[in-house]
N, C-alpha and C positions, 0 to 999 in steps of 0.2 A: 364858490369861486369858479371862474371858467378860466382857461387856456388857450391861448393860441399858438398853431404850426404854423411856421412861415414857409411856404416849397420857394425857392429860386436858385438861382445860377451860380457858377462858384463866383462871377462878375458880383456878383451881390444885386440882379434884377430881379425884382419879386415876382413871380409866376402865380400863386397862391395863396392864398392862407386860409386853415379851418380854424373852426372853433371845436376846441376840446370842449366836452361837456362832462361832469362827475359820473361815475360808472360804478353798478357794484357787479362784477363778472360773473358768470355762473358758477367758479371755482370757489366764490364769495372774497374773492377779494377785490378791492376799492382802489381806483384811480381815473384814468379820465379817457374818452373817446370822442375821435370827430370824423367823416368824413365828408367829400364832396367831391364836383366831378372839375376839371379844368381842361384848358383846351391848350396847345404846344403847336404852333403852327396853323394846319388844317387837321390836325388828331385831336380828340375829344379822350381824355383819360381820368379815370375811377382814382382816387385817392382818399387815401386811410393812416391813421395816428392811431397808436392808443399807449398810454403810461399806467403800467401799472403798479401798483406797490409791492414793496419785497418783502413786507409782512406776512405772514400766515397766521390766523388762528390755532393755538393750540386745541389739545381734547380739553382744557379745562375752561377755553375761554378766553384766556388770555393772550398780548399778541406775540410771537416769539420771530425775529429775525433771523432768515431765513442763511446758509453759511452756503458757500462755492467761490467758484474765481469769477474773477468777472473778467469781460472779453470784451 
């Protein structure tokens, strides 16, 4: 399954969109990444997405949800 980020204006005009692609992170956990470059005017800007899951692997293996506050 793939992803998409939409970038645009609080107006709701689209400026961007990536495609998220499936990811397994060097930390080893799984979610998704995309970026790409767009342009705003006459400036050319680098953009970047990534979701990652709030699962962890435990030491046995198994996957254990991970506990804090969220912000």
């Amino acid at each position: 399954m793939h992803l998409t980020c939409e970038i645009r204006t609080i107006e709701g005009t689209t400026l961007g969109v990536l495609l998220l692609e499936p990811k397994t992170f060097k930390s080893g956990k799984t979610g998704y990444f995309g970026q790409s470059k767009l342009t705003l005017g006459s400036q050319r800007f680098q953009s970047q997405c990534q979701l990652v899951g709030i699962e962890s692997k435990s030491k046995g293996g198994a996957a254990e949800t991970e506990t804090g506050a969220e912000g």
